[in-house]
PyMOL Python script that loads the backbone (N, CA, C, O; Angstrom):
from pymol import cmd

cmd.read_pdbstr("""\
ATOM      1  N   UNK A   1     -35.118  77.072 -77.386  1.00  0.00           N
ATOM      2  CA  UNK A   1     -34.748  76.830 -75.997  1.00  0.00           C
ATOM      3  C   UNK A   1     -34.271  75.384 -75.861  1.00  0.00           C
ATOM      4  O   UNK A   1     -34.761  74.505 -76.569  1.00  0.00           O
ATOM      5  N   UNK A   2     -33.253  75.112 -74.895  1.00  0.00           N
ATOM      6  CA  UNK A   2     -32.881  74.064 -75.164  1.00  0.00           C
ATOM      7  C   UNK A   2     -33.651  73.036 -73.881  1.00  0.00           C
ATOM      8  O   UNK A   2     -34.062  73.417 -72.785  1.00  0.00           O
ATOM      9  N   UNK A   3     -33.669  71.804 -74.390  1.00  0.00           N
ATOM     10  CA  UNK A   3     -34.922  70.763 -74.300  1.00  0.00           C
ATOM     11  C   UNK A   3     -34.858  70.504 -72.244  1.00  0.00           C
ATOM     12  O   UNK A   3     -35.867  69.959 -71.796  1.00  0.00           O
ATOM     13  N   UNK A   4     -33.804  70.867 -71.244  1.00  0.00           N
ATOM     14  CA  UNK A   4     -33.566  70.913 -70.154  1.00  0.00           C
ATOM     15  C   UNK A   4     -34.157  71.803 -69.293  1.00  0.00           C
ATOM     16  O   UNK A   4     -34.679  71.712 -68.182  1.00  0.00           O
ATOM     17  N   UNK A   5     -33.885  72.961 -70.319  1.00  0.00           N
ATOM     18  CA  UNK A   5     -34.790  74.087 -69.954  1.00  0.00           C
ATOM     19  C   UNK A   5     -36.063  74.329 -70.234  1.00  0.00           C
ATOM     20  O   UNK A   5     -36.380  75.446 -69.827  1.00  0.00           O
ATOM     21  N   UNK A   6     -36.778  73.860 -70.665  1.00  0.00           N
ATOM     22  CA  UNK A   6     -38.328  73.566 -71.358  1.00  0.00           C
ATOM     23  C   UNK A   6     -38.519  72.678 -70.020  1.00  0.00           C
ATOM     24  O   UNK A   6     -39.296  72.967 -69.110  1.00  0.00           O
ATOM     25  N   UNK A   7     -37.743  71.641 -70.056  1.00  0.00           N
ATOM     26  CA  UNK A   7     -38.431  70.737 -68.532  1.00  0.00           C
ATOM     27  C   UNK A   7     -39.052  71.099 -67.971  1.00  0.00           C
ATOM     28  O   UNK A   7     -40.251  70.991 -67.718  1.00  0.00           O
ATOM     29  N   UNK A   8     -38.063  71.739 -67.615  1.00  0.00           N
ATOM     30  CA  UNK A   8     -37.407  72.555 -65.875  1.00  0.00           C
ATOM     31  C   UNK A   8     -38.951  73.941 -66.106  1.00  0.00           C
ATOM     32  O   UNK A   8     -39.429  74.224 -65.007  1.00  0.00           O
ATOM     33  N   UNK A   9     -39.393  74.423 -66.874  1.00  0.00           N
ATOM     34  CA  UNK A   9     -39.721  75.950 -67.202  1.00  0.00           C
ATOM     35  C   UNK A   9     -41.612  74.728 -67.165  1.00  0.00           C
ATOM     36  O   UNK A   9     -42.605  74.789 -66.440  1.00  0.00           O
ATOM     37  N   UNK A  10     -41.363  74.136 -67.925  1.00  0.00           N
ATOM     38  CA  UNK A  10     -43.082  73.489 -68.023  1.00  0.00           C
ATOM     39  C   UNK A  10     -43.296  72.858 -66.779  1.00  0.00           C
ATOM     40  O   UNK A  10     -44.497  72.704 -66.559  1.00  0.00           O
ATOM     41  N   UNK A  11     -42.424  72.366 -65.735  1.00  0.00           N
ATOM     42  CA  UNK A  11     -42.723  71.326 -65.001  1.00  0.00           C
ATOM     43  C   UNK A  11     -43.120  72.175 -63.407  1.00  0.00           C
ATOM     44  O   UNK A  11     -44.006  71.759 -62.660  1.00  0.00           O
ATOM     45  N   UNK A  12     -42.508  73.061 -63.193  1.00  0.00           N
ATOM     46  CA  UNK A  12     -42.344  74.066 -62.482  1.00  0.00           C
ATOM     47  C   UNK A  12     -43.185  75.767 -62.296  1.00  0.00           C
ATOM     48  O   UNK A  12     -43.401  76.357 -61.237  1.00  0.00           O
ATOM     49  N   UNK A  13     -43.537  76.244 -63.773  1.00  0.00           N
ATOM     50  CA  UNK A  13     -43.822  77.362 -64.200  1.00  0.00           C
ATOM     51  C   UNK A  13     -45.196  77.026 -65.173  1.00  0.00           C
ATOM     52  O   UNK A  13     -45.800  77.853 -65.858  1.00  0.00           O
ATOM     53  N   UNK A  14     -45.472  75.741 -65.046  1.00  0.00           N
ATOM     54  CA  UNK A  14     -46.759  75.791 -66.340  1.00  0.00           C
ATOM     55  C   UNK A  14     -46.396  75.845 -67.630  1.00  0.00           C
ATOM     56  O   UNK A  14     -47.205  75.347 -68.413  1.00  0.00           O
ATOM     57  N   UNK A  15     -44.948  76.523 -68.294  1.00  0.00           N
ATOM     58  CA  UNK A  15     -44.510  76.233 -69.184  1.00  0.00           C
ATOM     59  C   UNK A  15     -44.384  77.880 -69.467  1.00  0.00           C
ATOM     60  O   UNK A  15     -43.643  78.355 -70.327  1.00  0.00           O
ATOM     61  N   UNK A  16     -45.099  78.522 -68.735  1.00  0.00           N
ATOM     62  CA  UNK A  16     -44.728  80.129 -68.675  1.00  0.00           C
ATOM     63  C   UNK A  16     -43.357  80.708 -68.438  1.00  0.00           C
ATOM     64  O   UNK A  16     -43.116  80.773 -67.232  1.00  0.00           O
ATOM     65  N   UNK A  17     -42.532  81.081 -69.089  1.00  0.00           N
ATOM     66  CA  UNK A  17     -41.320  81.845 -68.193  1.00  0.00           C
ATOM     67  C   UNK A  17     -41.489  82.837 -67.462  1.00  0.00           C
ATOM     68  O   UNK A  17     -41.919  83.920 -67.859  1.00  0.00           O
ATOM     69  N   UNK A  18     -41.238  82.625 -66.567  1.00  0.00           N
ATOM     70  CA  UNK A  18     -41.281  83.871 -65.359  1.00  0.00           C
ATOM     71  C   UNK A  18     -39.845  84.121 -64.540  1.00  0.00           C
ATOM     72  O   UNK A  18     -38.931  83.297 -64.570  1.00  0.00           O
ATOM     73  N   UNK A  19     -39.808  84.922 -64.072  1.00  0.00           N
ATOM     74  CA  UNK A  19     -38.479  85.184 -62.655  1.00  0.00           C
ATOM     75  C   UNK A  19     -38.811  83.958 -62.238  1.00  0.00           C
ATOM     76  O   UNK A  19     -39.938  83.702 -61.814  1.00  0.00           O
ATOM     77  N   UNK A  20     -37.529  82.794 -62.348  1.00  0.00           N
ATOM     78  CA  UNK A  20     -36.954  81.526 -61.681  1.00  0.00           C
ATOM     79  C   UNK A  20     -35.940  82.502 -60.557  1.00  0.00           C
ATOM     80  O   UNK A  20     -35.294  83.535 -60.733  1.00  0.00           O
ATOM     81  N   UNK A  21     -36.178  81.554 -59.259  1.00  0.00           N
ATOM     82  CA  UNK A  21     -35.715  81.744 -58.216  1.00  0.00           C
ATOM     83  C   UNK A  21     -34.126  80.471 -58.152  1.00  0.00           C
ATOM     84  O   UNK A  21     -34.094  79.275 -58.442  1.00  0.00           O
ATOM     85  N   UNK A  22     -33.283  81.172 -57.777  1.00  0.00           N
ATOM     86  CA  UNK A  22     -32.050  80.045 -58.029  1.00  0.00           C
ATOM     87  C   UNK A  22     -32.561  79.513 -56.671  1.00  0.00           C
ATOM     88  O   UNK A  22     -33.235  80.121 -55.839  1.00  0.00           O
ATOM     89  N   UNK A  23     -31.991  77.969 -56.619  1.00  0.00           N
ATOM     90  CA  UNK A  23     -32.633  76.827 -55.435  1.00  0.00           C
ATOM     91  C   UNK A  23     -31.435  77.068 -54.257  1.00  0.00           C
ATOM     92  O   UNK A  23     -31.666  76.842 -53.069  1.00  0.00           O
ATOM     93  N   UNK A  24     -30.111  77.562 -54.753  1.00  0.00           N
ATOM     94  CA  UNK A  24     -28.928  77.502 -53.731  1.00  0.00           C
ATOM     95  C   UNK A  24     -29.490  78.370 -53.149  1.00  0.00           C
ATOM     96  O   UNK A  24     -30.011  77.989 -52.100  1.00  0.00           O
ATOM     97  N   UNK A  25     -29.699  80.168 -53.564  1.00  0.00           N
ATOM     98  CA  UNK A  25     -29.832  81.385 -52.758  1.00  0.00           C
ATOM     99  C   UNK A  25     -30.665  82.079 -52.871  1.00  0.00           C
ATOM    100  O   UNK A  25     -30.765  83.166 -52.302  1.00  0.00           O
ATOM    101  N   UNK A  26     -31.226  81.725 -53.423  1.00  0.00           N
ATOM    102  CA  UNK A  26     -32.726  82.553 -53.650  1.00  0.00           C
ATOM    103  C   UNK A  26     -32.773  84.230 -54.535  1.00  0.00           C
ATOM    104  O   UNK A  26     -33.513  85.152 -54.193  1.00  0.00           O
ATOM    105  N   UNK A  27     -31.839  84.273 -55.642  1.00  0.00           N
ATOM    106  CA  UNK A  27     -31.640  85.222 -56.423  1.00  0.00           C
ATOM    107  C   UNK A  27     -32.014  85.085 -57.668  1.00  0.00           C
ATOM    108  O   UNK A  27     -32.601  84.010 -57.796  1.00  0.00           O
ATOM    109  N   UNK A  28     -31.946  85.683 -58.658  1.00  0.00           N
ATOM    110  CA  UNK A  28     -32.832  85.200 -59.856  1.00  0.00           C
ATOM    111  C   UNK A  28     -31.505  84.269 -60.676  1.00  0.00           C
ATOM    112  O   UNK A  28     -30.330  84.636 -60.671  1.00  0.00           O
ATOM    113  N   UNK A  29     -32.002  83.058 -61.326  1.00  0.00           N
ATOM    114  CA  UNK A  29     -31.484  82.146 -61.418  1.00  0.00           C
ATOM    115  C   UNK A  29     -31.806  82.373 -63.361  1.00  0.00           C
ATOM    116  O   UNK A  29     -32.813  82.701 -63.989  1.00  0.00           O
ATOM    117  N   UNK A  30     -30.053  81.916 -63.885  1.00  0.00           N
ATOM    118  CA  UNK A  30     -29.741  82.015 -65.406  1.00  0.00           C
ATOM    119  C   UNK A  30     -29.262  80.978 -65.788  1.00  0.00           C
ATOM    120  O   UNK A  30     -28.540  80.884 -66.781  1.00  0.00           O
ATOM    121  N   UNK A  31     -29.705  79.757 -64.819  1.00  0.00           N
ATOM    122  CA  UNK A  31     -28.845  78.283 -65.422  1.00  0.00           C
ATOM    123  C   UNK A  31     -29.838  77.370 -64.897  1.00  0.00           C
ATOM    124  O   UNK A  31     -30.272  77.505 -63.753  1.00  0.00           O
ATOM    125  N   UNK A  32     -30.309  76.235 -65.850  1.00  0.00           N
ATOM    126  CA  UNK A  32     -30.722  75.003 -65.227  1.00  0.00           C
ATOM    127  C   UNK A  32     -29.706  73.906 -65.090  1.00  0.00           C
ATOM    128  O   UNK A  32     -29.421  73.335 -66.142  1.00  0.00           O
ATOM    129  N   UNK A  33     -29.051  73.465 -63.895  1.00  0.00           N
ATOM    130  CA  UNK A  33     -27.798  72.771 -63.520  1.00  0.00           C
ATOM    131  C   UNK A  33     -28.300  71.221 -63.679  1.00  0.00           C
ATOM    132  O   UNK A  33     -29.301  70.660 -63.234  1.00  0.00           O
ATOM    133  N   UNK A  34     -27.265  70.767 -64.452  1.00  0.00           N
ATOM    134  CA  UNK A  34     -27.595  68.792 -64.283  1.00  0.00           C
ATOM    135  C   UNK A  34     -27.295  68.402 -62.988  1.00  0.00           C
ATOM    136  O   UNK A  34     -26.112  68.060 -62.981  1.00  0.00           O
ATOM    137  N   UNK A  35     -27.887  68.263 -61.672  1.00  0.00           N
ATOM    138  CA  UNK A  35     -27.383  67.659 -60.945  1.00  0.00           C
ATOM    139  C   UNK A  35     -26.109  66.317 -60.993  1.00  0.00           C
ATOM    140  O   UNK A  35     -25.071  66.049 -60.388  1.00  0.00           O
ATOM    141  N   UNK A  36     -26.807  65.820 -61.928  1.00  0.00           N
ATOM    142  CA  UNK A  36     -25.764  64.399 -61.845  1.00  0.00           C
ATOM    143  C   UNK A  36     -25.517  64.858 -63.716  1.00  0.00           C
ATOM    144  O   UNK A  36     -26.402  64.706 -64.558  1.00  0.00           O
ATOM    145  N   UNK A  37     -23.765  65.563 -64.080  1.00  0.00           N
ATOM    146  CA  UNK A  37     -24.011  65.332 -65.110  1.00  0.00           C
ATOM    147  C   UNK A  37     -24.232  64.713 -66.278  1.00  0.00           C
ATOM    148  O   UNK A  37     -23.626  63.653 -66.120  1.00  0.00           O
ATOM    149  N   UNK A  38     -24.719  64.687 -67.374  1.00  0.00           N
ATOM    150  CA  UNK A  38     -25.574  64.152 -68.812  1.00  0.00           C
ATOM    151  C   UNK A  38     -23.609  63.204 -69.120  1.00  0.00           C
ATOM    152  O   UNK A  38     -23.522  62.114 -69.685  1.00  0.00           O
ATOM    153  N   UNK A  39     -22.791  63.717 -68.770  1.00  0.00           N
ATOM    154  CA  UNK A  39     -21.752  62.688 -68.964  1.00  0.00           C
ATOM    155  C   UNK A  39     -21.517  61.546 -68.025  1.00  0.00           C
ATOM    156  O   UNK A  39     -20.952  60.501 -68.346  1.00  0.00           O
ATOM    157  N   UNK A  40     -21.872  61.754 -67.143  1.00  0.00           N
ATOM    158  CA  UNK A  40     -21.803  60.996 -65.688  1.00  0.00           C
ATOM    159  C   UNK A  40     -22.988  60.195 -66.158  1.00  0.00           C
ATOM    160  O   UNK A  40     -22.819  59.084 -65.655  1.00  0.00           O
ATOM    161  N   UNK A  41     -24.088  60.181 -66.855  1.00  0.00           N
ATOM    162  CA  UNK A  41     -25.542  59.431 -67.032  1.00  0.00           C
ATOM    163  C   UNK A  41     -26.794  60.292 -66.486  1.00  0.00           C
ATOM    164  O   UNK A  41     -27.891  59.877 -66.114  1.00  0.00           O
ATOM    165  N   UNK A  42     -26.186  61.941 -66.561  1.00  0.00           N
ATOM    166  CA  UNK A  42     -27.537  62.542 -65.023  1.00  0.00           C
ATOM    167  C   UNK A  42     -28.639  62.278 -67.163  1.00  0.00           C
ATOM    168  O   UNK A  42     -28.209  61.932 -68.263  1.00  0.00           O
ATOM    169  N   UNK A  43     -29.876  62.643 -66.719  1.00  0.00           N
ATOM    170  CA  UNK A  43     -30.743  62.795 -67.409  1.00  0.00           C
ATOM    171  C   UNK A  43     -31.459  64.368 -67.914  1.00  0.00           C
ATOM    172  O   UNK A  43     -31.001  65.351 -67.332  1.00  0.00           O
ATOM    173  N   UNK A  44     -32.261  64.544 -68.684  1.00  0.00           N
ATOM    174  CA  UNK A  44     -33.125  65.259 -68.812  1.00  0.00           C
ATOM    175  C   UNK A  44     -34.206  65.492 -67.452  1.00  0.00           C
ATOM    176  O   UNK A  44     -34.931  66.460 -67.223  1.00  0.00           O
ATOM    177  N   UNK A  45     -34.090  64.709 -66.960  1.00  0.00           N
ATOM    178  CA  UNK A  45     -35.470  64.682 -66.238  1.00  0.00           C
ATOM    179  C   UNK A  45     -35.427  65.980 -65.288  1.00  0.00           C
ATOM    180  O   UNK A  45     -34.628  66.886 -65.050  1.00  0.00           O
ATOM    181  N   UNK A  46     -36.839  65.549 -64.831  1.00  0.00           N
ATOM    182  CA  UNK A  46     -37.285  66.852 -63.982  1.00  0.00           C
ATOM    183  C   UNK A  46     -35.900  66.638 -62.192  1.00  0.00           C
ATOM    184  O   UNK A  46     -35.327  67.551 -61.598  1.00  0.00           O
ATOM    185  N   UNK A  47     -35.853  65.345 -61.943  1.00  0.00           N
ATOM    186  CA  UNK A  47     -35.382  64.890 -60.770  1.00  0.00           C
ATOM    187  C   UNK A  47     -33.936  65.294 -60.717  1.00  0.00           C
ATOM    188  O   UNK A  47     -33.351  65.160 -59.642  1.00  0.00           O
ATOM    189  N   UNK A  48     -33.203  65.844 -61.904  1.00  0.00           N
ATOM    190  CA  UNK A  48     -32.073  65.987 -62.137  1.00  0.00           C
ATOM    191  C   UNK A  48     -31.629  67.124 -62.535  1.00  0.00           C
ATOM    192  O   UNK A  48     -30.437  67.251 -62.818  1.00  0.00           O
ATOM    193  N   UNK A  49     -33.000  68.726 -62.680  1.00  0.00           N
ATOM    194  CA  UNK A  49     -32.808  69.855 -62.662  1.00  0.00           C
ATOM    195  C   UNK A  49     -32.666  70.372 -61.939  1.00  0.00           C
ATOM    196  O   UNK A  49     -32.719  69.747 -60.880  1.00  0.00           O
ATOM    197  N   UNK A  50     -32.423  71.633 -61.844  1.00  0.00           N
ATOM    198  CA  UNK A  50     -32.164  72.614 -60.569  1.00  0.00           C
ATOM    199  C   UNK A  50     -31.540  74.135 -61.022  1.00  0.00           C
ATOM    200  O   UNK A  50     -30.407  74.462 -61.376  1.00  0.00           O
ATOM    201  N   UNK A  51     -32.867  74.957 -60.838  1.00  0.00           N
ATOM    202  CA  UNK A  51     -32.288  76.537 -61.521  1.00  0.00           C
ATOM    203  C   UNK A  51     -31.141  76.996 -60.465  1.00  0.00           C
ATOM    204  O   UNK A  51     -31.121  76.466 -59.354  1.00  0.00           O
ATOM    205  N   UNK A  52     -30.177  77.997 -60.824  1.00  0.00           N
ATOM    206  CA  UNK A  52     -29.532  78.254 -60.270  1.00  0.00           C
ATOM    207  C   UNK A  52     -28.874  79.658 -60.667  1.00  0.00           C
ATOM    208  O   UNK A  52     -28.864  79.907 -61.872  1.00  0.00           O
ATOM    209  N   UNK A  53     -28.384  80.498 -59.896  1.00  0.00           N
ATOM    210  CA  UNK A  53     -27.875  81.810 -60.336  1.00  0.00           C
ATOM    211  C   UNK A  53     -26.244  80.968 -60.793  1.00  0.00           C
ATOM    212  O   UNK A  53     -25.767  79.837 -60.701  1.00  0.00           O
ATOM    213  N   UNK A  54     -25.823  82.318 -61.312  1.00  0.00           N
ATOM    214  CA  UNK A  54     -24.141  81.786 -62.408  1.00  0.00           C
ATOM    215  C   UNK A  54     -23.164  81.449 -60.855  1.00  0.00           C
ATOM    216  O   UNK A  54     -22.125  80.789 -60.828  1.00  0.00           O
ATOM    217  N   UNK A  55     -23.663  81.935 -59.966  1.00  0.00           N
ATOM    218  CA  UNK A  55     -22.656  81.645 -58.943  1.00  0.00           C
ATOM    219  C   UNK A  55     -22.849  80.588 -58.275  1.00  0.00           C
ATOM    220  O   UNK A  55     -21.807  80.089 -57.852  1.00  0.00           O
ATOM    221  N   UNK A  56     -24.255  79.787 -57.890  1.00  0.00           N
ATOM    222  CA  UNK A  56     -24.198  78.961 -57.438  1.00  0.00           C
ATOM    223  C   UNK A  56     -23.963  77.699 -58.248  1.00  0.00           C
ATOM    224  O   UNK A  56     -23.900  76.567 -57.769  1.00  0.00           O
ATOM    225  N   UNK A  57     -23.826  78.055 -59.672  1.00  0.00           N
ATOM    226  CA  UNK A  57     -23.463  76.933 -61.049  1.00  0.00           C
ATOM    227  C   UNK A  57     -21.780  76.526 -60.587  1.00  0.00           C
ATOM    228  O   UNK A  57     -21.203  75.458 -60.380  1.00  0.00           O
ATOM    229  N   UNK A  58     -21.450  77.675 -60.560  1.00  0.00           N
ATOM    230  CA  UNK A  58     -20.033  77.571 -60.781  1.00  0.00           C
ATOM    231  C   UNK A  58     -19.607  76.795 -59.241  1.00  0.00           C
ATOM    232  O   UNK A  58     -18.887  75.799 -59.174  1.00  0.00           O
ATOM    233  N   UNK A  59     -19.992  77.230 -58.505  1.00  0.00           N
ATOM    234  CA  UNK A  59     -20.179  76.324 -56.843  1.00  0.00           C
ATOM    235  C   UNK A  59     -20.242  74.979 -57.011  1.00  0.00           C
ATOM    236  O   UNK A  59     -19.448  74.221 -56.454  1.00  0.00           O
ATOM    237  N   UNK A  60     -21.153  74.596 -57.761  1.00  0.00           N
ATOM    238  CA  UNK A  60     -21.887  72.699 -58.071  1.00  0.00           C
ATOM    239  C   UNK A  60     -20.766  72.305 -58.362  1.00  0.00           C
ATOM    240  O   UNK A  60     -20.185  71.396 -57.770  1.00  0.00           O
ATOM    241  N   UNK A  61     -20.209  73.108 -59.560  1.00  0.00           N
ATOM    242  CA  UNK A  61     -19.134  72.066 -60.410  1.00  0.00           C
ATOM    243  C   UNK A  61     -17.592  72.104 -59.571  1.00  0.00           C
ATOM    244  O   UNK A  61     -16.620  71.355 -59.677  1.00  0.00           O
ATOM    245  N   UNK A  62     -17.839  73.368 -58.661  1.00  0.00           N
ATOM    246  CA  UNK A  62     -16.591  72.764 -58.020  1.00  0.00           C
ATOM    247  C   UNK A  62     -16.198  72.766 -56.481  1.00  0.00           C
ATOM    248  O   UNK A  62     -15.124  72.987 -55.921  1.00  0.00           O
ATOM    249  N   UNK A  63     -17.831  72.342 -55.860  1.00  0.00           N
ATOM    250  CA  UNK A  63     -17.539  71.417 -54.901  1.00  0.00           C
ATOM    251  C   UNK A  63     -18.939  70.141 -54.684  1.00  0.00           C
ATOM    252  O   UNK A  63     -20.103  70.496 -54.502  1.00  0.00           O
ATOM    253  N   UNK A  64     -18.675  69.250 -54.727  1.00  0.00           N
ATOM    254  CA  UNK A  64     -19.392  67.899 -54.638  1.00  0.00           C
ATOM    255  C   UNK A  64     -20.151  68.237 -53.125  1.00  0.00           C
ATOM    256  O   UNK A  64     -21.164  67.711 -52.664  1.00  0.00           O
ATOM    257  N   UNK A  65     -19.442  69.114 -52.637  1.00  0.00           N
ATOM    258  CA  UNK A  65     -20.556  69.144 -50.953  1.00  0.00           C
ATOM    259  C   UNK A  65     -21.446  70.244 -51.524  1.00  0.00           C
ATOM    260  O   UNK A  65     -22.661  70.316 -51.340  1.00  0.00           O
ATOM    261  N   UNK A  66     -20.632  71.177 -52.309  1.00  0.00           N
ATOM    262  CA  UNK A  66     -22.413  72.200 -52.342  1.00  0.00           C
ATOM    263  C   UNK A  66     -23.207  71.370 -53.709  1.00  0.00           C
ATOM    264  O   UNK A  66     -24.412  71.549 -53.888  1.00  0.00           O
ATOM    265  N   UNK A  67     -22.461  70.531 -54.557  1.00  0.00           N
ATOM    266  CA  UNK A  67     -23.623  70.351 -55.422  1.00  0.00           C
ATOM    267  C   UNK A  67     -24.782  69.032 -54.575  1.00  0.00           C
ATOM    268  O   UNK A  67     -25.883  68.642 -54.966  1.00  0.00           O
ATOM    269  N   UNK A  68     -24.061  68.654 -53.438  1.00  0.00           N
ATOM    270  CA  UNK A  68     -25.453  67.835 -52.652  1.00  0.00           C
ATOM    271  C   UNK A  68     -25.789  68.827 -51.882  1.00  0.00           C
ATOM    272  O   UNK A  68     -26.696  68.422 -51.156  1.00  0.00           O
ATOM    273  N   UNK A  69     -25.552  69.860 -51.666  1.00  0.00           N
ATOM    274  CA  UNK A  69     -26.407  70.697 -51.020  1.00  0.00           C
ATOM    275  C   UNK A  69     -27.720  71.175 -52.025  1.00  0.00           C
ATOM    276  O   UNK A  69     -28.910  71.101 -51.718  1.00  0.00           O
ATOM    277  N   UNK A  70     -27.362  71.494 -52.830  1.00  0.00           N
ATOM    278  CA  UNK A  70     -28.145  71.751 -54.282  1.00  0.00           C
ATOM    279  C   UNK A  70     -29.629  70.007 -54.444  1.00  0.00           C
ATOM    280  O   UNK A  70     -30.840  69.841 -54.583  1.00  0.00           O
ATOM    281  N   UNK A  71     -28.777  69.459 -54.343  1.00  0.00           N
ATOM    282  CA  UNK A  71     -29.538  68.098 -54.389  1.00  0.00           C
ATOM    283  C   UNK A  71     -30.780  67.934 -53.668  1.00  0.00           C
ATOM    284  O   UNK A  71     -31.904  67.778 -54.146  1.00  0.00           O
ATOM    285  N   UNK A  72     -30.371  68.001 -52.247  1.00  0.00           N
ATOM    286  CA  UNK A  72     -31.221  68.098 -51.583  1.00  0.00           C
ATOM    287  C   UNK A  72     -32.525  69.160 -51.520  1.00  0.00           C
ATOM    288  O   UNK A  72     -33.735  68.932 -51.496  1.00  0.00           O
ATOM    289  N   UNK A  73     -31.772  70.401 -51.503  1.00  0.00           N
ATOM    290  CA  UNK A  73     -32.559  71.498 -51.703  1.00  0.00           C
ATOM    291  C   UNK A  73     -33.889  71.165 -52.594  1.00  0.00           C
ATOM    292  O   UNK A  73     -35.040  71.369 -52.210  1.00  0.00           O
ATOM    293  N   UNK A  74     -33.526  70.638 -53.806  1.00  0.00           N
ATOM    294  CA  UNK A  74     -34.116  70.423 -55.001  1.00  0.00           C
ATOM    295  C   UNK A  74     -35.191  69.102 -54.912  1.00  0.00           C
ATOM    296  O   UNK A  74     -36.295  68.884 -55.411  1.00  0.00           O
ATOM    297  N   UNK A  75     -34.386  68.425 -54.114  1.00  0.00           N
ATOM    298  CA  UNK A  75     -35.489  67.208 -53.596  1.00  0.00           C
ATOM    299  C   UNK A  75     -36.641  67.898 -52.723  1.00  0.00           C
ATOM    300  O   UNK A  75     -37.780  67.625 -53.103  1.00  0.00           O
ATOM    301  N   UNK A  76     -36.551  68.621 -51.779  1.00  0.00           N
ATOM    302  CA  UNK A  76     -37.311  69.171 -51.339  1.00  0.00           C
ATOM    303  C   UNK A  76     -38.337  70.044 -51.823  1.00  0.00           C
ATOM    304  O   UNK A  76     -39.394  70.247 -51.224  1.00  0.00           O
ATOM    305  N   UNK A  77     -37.992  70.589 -52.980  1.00  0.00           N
ATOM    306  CA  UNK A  77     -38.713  71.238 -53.282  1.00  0.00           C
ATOM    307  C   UNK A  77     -39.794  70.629 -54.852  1.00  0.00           C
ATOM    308  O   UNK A  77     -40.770  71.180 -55.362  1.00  0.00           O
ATOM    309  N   UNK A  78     -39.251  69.621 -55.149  1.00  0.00           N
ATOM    310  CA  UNK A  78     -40.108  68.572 -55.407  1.00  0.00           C
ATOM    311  C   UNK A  78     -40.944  67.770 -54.546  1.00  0.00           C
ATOM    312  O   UNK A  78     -42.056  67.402 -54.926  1.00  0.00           O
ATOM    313  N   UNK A  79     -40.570  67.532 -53.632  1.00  0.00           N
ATOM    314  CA  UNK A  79     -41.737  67.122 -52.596  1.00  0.00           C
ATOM    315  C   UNK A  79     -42.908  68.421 -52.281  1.00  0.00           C
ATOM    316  O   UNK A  79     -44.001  68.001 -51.901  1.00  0.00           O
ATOM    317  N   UNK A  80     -42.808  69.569 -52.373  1.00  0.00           N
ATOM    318  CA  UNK A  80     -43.628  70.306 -52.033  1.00  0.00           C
ATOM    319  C   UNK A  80     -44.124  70.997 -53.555  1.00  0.00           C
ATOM    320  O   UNK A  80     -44.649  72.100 -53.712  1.00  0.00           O
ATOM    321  N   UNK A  81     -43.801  70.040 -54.542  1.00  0.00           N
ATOM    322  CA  UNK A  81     -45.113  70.564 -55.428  1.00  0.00           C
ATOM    323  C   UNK A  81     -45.600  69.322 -55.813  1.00  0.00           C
ATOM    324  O   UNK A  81     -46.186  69.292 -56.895  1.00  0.00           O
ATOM    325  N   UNK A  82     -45.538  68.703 -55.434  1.00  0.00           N
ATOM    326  CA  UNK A  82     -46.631  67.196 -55.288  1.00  0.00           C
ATOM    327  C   UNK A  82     -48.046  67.472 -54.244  1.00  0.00           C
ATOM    328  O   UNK A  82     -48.858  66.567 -54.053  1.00  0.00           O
TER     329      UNK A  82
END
""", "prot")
cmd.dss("prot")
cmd.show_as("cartoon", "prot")
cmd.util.cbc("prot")
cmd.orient("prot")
């Protein structure tokens, strides 16, 4: 598994895989998205994941308003597992 997805899967899930909920729509989610991408400087980190179904992936990368919609979403929902 690759090391983004282990994050995202331990940080979130206990490290269990289970049905991930995509953060845009709430459908079952087949991508962990770099918010800010790994070319741009985004990171590994947990602050910079975000599961997502293939449609709301393809959304991020091509519009900058839904991938801060995504952002936010994702901030939020880091605040509520603190």
């Amino acid at each position: 598994m690759v090391n983004h997805k282990k994050v995202y899967i331990n940080y979130f899930h206990d490290g269990e895989q289970e049905f991930i909920i995509c953060e845009g729509c709430f459908r079952g989610a087949v991508d962990i998205h770099h918010l800010v991408s790994r070319s741009l400087g985004g990171s590994d980190k947990i602050e910079n994941l975000c599961a997502v179904c293939r449609e709301c992936h393809d959304k991020a990368h091509q519009s900058v308003e839904y991938n801060s919609y995504l952002k936010e979403k994702h901030k939020q929902k880091l605040l509520t597992r603190i």
